[in-house]
mmCIF file of the N, C-alpha and C atoms, coordinates in Angstrom:
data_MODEL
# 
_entry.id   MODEL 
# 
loop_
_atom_site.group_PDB 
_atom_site.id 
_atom_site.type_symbol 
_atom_site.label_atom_id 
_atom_site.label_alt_id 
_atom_site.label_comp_id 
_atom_site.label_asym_id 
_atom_site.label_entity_id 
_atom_site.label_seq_id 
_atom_site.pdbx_PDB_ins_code 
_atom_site.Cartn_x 
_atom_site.Cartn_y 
_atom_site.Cartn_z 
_atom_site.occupancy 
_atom_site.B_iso_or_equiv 
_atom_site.pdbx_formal_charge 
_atom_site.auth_seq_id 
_atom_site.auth_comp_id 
_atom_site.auth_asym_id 
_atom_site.auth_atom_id 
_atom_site.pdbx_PDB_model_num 
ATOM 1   N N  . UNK A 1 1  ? -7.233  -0.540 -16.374 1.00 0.00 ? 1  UNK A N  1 
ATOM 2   C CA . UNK A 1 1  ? -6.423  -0.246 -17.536 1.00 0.00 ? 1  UNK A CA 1 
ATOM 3   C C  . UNK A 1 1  ? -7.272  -0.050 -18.793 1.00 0.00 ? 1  UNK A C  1 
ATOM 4   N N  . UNK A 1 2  ? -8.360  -0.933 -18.826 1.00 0.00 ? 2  UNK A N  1 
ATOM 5   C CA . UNK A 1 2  ? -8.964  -0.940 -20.464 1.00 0.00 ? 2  UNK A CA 1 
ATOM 6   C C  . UNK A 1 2  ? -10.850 -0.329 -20.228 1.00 0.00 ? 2  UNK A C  1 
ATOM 7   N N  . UNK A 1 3  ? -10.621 0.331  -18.798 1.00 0.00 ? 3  UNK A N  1 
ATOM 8   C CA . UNK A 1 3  ? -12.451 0.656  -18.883 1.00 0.00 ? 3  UNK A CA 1 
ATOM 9   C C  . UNK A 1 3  ? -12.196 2.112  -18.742 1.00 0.00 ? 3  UNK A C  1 
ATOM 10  N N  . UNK A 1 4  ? -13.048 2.975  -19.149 1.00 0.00 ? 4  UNK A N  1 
ATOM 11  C CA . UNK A 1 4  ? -13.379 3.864  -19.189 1.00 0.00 ? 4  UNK A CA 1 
ATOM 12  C C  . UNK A 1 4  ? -14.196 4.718  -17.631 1.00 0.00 ? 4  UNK A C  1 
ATOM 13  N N  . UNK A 1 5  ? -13.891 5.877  -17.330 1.00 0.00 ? 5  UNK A N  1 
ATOM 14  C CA . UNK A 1 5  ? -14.583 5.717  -16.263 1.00 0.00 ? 5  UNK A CA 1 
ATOM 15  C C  . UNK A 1 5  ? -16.061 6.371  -16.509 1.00 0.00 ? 5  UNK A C  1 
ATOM 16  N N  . UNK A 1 6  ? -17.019 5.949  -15.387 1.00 0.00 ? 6  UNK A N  1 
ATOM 17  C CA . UNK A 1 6  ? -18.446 6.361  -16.227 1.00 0.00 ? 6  UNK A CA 1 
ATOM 18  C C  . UNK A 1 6  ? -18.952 7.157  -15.981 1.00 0.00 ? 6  UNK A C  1 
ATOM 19  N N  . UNK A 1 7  ? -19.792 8.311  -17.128 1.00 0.00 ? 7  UNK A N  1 
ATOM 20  C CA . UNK A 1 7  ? -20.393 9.712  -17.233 1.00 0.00 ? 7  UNK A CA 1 
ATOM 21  C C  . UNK A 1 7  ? -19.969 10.517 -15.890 1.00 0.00 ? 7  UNK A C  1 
ATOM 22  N N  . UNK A 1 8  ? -20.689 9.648  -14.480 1.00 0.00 ? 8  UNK A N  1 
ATOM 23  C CA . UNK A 1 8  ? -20.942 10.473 -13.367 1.00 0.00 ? 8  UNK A CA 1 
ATOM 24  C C  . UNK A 1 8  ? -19.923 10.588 -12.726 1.00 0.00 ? 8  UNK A C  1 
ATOM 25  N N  . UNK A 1 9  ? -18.563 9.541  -12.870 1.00 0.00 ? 9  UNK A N  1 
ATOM 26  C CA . UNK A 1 9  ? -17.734 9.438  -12.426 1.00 0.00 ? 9  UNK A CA 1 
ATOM 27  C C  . UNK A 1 9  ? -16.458 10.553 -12.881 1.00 0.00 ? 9  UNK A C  1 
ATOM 28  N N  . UNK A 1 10 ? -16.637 10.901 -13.952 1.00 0.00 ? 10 UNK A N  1 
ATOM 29  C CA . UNK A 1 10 ? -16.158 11.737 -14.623 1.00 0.00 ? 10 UNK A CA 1 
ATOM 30  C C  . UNK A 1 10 ? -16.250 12.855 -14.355 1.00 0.00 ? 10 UNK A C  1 
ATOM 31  N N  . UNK A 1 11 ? -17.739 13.559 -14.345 1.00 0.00 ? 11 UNK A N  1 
ATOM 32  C CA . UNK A 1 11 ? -18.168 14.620 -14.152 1.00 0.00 ? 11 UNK A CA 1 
ATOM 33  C C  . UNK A 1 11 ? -17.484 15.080 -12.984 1.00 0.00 ? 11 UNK A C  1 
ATOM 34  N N  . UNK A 1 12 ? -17.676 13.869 -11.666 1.00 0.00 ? 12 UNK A N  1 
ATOM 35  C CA . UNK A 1 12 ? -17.561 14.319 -10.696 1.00 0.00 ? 12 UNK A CA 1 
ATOM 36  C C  . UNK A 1 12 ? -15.884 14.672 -10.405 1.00 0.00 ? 12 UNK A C  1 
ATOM 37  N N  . UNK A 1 13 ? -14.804 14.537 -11.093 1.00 0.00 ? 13 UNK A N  1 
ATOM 38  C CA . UNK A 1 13 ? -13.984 14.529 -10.934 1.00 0.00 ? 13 UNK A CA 1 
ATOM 39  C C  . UNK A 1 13 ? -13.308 15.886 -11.704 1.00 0.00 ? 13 UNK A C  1 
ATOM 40  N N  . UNK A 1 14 ? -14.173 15.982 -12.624 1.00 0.00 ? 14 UNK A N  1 
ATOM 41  C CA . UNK A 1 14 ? -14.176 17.253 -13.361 1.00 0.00 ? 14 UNK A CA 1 
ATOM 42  C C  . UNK A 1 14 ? -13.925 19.078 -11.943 1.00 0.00 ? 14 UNK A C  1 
ATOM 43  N N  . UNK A 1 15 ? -15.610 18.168 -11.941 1.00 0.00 ? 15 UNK A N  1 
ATOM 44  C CA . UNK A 1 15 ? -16.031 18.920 -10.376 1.00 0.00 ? 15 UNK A CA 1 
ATOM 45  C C  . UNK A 1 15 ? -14.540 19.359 -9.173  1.00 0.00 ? 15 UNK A C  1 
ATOM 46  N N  . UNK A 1 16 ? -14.330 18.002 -8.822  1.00 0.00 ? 16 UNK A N  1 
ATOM 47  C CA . UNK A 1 16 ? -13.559 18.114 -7.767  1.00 0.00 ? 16 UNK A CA 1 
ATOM 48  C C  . UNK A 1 16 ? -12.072 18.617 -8.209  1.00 0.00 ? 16 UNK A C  1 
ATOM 49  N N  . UNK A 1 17 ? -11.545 18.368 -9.228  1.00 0.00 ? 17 UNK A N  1 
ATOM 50  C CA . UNK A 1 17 ? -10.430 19.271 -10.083 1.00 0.00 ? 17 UNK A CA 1 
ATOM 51  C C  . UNK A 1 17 ? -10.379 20.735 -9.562  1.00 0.00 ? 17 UNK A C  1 
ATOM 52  N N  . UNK A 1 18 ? -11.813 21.167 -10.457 1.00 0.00 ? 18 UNK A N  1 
ATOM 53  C CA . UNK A 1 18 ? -11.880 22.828 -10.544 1.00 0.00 ? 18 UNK A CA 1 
ATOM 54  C C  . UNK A 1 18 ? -11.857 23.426 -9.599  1.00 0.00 ? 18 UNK A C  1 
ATOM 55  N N  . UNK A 1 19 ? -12.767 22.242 -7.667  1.00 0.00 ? 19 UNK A N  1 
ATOM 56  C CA . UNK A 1 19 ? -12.780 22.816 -6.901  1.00 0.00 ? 19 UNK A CA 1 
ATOM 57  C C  . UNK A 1 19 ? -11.242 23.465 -6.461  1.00 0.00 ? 19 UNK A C  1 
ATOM 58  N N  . UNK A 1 20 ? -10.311 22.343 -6.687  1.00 0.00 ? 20 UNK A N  1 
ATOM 59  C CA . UNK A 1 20 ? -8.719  21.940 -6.048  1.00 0.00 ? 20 UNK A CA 1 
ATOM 60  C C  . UNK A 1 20 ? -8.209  23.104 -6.696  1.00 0.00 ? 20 UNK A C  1 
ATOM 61  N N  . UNK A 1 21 ? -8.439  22.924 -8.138  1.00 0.00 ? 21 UNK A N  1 
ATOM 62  C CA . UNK A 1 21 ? -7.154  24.063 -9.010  1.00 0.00 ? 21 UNK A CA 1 
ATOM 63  C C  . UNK A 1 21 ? -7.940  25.675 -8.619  1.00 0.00 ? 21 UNK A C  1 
ATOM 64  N N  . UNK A 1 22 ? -9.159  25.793 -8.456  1.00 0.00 ? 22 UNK A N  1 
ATOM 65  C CA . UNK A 1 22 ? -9.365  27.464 -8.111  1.00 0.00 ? 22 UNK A CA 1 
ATOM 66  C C  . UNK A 1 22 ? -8.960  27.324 -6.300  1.00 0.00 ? 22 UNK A C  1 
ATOM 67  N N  . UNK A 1 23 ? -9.670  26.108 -5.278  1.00 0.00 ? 23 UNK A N  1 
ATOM 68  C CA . UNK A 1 23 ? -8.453  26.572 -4.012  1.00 0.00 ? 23 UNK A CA 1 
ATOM 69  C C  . UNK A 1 23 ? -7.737  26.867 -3.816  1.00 0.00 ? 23 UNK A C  1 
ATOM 70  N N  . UNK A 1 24 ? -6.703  26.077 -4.319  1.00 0.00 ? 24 UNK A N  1 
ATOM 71  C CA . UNK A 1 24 ? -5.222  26.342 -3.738  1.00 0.00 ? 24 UNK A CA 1 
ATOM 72  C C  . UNK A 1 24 ? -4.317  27.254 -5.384  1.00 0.00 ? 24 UNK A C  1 
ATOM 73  N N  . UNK A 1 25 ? -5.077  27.522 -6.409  1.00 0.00 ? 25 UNK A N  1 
ATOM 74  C CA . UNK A 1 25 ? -4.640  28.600 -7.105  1.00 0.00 ? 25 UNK A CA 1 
ATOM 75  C C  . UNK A 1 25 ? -3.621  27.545 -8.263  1.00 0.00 ? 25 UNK A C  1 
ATOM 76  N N  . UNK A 1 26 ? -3.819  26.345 -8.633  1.00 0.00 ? 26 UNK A N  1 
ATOM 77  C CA . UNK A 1 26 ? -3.181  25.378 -9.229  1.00 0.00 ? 26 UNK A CA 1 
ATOM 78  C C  . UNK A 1 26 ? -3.480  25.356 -10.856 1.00 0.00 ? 26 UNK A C  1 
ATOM 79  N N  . UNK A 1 27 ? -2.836  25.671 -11.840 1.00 0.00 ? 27 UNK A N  1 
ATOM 80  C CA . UNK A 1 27 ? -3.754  25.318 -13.305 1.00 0.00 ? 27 UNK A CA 1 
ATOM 81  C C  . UNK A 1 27 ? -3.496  24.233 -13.683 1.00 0.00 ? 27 UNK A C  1 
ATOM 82  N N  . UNK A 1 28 ? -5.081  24.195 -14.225 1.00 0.00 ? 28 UNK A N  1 
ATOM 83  C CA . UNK A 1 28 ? -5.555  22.882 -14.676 1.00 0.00 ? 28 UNK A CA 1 
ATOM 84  C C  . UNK A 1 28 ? -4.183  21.852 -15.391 1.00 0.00 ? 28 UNK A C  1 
ATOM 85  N N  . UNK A 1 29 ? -3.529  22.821 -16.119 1.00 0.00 ? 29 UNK A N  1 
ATOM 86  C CA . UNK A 1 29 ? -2.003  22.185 -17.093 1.00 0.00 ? 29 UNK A CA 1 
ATOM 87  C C  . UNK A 1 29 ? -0.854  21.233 -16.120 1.00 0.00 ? 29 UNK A C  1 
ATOM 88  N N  . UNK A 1 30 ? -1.293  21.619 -14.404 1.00 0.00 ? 30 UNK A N  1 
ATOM 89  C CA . UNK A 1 30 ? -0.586  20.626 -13.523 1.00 0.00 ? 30 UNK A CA 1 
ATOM 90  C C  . UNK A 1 30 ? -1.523  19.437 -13.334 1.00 0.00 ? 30 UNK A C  1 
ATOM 91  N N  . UNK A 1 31 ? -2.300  19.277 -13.716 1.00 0.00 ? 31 UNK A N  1 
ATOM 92  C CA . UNK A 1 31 ? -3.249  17.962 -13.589 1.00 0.00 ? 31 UNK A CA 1 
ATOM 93  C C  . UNK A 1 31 ? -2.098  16.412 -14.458 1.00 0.00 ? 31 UNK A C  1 
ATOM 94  N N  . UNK A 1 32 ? -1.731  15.928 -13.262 1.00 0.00 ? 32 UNK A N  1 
ATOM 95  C CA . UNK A 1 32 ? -1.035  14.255 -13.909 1.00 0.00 ? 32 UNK A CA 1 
ATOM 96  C C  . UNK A 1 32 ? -1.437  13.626 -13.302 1.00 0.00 ? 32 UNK A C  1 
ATOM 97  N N  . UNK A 1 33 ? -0.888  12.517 -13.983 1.00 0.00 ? 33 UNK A N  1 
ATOM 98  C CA . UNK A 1 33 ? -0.948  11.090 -13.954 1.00 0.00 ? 33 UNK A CA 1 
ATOM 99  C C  . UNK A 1 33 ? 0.677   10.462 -12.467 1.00 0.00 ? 33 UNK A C  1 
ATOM 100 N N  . UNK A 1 34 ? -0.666  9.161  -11.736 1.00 0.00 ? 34 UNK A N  1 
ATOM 101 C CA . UNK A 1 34 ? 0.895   9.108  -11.268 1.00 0.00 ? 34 UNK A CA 1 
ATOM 102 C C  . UNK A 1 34 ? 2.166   8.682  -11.743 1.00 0.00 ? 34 UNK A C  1 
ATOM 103 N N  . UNK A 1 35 ? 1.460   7.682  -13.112 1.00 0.00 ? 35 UNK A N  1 
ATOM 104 C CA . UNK A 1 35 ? 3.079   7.681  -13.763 1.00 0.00 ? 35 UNK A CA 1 
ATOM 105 C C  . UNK A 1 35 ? 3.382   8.666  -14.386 1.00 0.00 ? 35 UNK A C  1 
ATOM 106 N N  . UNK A 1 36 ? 3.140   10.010 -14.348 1.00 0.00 ? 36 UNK A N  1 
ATOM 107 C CA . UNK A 1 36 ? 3.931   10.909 -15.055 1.00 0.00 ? 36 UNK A CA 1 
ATOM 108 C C  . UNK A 1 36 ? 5.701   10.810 -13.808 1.00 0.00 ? 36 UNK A C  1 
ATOM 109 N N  . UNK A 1 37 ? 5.311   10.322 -12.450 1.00 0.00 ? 37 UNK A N  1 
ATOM 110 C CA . UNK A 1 37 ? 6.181   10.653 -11.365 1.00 0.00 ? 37 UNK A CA 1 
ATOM 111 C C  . UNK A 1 37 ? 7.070   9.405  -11.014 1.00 0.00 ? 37 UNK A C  1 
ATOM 112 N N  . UNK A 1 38 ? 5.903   8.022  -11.358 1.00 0.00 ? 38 UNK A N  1 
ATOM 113 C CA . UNK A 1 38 ? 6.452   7.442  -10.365 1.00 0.00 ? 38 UNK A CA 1 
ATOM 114 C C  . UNK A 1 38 ? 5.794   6.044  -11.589 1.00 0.00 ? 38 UNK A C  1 
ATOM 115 N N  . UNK A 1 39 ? 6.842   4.857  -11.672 1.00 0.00 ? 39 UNK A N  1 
ATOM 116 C CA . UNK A 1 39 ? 6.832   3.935  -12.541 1.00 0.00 ? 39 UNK A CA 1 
ATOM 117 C C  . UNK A 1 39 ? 5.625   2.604  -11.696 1.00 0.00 ? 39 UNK A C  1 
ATOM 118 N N  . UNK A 1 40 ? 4.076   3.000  -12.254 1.00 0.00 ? 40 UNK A N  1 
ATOM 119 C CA . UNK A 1 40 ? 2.896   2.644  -11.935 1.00 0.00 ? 40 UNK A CA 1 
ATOM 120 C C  . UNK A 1 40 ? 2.025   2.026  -12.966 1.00 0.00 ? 40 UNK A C  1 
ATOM 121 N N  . UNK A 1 41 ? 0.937   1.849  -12.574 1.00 0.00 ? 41 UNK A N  1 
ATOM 122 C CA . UNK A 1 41 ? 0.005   1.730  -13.994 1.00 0.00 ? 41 UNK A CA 1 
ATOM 123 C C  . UNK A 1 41 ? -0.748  2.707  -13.642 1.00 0.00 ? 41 UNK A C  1 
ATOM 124 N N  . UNK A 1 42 ? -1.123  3.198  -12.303 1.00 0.00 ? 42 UNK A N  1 
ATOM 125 C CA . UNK A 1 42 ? -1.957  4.574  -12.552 1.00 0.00 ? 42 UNK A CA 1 
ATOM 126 C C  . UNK A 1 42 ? -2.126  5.530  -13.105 1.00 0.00 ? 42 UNK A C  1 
ATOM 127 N N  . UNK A 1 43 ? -3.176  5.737  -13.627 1.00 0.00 ? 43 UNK A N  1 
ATOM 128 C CA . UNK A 1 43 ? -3.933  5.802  -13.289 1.00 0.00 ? 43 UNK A CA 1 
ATOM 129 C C  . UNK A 1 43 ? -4.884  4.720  -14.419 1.00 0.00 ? 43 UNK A C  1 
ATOM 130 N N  . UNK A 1 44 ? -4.326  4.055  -14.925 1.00 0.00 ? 44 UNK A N  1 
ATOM 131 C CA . UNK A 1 44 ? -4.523  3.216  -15.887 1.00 0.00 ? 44 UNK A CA 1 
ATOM 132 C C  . UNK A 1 44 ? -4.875  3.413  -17.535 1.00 0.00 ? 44 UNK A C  1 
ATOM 133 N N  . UNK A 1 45 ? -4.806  3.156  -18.614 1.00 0.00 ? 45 UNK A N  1 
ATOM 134 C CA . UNK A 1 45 ? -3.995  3.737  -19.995 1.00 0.00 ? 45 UNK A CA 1 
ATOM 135 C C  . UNK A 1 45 ? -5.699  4.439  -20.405 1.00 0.00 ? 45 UNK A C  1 
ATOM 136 N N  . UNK A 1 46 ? -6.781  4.122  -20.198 1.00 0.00 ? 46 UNK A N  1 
ATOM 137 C CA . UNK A 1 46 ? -7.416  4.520  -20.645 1.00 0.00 ? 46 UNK A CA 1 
ATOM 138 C C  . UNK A 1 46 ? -8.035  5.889  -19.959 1.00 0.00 ? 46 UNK A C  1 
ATOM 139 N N  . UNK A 1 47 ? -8.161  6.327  -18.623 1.00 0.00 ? 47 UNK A N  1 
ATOM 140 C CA . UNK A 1 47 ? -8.112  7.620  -18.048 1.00 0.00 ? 47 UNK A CA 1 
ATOM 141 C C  . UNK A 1 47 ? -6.816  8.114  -18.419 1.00 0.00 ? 47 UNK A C  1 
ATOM 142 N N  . UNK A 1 48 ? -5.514  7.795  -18.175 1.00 0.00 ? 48 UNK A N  1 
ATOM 143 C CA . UNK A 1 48 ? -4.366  8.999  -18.404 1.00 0.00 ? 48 UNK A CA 1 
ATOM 144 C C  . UNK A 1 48 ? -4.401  9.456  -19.825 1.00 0.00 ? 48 UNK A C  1 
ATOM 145 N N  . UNK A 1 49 ? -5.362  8.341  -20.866 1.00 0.00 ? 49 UNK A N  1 
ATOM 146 C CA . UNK A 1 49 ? -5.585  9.053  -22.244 1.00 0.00 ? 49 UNK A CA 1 
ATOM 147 C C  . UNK A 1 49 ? -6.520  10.141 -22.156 1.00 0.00 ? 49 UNK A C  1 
ATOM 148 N N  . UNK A 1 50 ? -6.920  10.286 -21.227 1.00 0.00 ? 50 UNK A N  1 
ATOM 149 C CA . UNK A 1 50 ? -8.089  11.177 -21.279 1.00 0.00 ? 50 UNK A CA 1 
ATOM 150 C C  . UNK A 1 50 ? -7.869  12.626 -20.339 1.00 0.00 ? 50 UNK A C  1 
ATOM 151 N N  . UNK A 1 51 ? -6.657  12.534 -20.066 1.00 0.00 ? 51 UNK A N  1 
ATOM 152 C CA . UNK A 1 51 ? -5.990  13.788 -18.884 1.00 0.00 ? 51 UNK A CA 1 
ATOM 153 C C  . UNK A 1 51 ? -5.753  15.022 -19.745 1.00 0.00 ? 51 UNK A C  1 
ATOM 154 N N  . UNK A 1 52 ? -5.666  14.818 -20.723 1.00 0.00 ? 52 UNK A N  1 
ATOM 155 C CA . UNK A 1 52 ? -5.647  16.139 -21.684 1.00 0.00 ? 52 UNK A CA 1 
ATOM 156 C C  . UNK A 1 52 ? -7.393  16.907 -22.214 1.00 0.00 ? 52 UNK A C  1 
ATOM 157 N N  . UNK A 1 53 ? -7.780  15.425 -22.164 1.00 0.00 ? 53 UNK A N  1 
ATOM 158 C CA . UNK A 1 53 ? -9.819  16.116 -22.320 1.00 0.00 ? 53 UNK A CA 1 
ATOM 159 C C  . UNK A 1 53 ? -9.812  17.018 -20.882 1.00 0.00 ? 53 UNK A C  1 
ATOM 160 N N  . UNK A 1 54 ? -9.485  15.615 -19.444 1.00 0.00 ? 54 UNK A N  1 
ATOM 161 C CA . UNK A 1 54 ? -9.588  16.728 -18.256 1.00 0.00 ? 54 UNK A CA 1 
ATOM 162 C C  . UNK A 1 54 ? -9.060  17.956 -17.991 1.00 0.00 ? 54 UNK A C  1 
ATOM 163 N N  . UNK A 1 55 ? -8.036  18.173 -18.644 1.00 0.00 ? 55 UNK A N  1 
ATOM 164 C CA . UNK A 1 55 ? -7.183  19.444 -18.235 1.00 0.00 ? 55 UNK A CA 1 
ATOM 165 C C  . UNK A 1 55 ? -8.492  21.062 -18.927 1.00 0.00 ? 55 UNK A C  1 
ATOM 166 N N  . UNK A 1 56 ? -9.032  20.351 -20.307 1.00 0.00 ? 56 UNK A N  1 
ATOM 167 C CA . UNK A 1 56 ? -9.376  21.055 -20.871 1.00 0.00 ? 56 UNK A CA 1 
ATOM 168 C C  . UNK A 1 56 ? -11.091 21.601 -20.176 1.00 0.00 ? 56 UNK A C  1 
ATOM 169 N N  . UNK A 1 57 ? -11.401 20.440 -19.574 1.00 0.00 ? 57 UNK A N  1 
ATOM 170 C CA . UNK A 1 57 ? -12.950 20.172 -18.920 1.00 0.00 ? 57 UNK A CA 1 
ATOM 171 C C  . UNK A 1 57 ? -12.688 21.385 -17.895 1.00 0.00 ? 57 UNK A C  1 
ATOM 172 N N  . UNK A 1 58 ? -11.233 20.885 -17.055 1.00 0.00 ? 58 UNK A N  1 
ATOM 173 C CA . UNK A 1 58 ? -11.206 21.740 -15.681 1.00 0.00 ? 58 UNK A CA 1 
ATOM 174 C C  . UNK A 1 58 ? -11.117 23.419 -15.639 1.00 0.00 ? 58 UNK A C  1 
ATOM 175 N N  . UNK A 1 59 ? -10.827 23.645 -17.207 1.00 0.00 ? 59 UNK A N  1 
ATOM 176 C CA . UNK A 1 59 ? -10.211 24.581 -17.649 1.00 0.00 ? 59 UNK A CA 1 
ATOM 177 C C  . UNK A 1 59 ? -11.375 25.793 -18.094 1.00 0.00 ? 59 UNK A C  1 
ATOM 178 N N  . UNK A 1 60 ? -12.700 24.910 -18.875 1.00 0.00 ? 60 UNK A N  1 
ATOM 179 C CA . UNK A 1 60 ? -14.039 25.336 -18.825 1.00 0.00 ? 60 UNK A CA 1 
ATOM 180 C C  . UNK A 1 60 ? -14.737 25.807 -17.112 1.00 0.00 ? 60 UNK A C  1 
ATOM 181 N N  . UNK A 1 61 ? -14.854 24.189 -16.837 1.00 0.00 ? 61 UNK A N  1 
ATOM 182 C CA . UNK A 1 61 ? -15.119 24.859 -15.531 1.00 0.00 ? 61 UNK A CA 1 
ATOM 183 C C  . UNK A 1 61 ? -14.724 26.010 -14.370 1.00 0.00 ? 61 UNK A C  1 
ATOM 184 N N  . UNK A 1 62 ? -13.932 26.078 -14.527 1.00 0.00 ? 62 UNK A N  1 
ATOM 185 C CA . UNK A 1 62 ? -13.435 27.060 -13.787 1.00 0.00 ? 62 UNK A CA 1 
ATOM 186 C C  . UNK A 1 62 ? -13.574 28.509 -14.606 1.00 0.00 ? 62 UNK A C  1 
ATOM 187 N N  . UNK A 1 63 ? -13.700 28.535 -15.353 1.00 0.00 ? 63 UNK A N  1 
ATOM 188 C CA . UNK A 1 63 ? -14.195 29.605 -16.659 1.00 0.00 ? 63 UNK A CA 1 
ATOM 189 C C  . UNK A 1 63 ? -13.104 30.634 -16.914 1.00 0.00 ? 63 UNK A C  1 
# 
C-alpha cells in the first residue's frame, strides 16, 4: 500500500505493458487497477497512483 515499486521493477512492467497493448492491439488508456473492477486493495494506493504515469510510459513506448 505505502511502497513504491523500484526503478527496475517499474521499467520492467512498463516493458511488459507495451509488449501486451501492441499484441493483442489493447491501448495503453485500458491499463487498470483491480479495484477499478473489483472491491480490493490492489494494486495498492501507491502504484494505482501511478497508473496514469504508466498509461503515459506505455504510450511512449510503444511510440
Amino acid at each position: 500500500m505505502t511502497v513504491e515499486p523500484p526503478a527496475a521493477q517499474w521499467n520492467a512492467l512498463i516493458a511488459m505493458c507495451a509488449y501486451v497493448c501492441t499484441q493483442y492491439g489493447i491501448s495503453p488508456d485500458e491499463i487498470k487497477g483491480h479495484r477499478d473492477y473489483y472491491n480490493t486493495l490492489c494494486p495498492g494506493d501507491k502504484l494505482y497512483a501511478k497508473l496514469p504515469a504508466l498509461r503515459t510510459a506505455v504510450r511512449t513506448a510503444i511510440g
